[in-house]
C-alpha positions as CSV (number, residue, x, y, z in Angstrom):
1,X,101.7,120.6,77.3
2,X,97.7,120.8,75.9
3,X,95.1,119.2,77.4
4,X,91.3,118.4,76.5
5,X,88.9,117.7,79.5
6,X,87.4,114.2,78.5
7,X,83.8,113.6,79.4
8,X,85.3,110.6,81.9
9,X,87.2,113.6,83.7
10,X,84.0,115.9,84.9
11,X,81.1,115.8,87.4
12,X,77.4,116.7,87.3
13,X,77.8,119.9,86.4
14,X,80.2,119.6,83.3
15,X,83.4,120.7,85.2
16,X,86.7,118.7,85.8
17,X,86.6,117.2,88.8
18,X,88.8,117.9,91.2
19,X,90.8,114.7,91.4
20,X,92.0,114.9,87.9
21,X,94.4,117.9,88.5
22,X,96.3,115.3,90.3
23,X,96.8,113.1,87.1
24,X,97.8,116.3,85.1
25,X,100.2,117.3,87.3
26,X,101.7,113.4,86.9
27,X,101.2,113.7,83.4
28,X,103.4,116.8,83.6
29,X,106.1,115.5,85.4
30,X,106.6,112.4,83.5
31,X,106.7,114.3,80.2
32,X,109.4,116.8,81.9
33,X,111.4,113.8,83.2
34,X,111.0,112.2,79.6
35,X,111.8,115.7,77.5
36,X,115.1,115.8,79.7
37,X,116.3,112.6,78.5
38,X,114.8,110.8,81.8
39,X,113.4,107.3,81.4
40,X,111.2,106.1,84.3
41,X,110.7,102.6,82.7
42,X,115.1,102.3,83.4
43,X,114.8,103.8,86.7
44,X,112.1,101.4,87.6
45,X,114.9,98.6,86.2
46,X,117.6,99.8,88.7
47,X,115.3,99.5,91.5
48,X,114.7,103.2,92.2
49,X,111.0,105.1,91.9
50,X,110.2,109.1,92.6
51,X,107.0,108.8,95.1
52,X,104.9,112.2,96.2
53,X,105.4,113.4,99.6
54,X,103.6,115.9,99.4
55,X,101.4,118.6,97.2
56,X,99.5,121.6,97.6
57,X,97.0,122.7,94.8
58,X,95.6,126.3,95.1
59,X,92.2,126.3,92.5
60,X,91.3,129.4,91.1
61,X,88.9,129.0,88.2
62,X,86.7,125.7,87.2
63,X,87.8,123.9,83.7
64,X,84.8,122.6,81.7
65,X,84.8,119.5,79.3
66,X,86.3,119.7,76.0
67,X,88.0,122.9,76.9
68,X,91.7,123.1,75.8
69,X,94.1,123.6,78.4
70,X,97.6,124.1,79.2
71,X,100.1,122.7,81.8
72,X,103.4,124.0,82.4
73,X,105.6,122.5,84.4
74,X,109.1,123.3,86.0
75,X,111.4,121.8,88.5
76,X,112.1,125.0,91.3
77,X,114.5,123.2,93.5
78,X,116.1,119.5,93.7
79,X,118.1,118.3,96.8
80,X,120.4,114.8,96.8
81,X,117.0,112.7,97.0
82,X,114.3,115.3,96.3
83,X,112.6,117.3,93.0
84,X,110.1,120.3,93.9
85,X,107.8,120.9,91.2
86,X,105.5,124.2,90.1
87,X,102.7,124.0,88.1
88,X,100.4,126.2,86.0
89,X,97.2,125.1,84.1
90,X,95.8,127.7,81.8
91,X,93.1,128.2,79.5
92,X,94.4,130.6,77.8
93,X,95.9,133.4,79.2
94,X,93.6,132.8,82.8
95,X,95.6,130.4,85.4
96,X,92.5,128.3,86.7
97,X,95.1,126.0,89.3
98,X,98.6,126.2,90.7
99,X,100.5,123.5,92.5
100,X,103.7,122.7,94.3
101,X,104.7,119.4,95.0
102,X,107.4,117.3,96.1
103,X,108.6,114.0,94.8
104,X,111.1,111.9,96.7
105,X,113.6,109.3,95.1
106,X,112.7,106.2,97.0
107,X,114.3,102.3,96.8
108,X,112.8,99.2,96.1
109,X,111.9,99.0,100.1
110,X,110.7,102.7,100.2
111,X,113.5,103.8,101.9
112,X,114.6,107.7,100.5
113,X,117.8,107.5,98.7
114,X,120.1,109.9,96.5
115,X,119.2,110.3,93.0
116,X,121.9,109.0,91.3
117,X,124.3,111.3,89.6
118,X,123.4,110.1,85.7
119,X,119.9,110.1,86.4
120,X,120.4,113.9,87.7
121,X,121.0,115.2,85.0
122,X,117.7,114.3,83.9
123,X,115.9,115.6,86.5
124,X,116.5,119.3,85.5
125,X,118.6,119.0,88.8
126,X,119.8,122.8,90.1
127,X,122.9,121.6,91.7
128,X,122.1,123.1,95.4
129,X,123.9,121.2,98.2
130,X,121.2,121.1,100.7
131,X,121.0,118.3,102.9
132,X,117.6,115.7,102.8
């Protein structure tokens, strides 16, 4: 997906500050999880919600406003209750930032729980039996 640094999204010094790579990277999952059919609005509904556990973000090279970016996004591994994530913002062909994270499928209570098998599918799940 493209992305234009807004004004609202640098600091002094004209660059993107850096807890907006955070809100990309949600961005970017939320449009995977919605290009795969997935609907967070329904899962929301049935009482279920993906929460981060954890992310690691490895910055490279500064962005600065109103340049033209872009995020890829991929699922590298799911288990019966978790989603890994890579992710790769450009400009063009120079990666600036990379990040891993992991999202866990939580209940209404926050307790982790198994993604349910029709919202797996829309995951991008990989089918690997590993235990969470």
């Amino acid at each position: 997906m493209q992305i234009r640094v807004r004004y609202s999204e640098t600091d002094a010094m004209g660059l993107l500050h850096h807890s907006n790579y955070l809100t990309y990277f949600e961005v970017g999952r939320t449009e995977l999880f919605r290009a795969q059919g997935g609907n967070y609005r329904h899962m929301e509904e049935l009482g279920l919600f993906f929460v981060v556990a954890s992310i690691n973000v490895r910055f490279r090279r500064p962005a600065g406003y109103d340049e033209l970016l872009t995020l890829d996004t991929t699922v590298t591994r799911q288990t019966p209750a978790r989603i890994e994530h890579h992710y790769e913002l450009r400009r063009g062909d120079l990666v600036l930032c990379e990040a891993d994270s992991v999202i866990a499928c939580v209940n209404s209570d926050g307790t982790p729980v198994r993604i349910p098998d029709d919202l797996e599918t829309l995951t991008g799940g990989t089918g690997e039996a590993s235990q969470d």
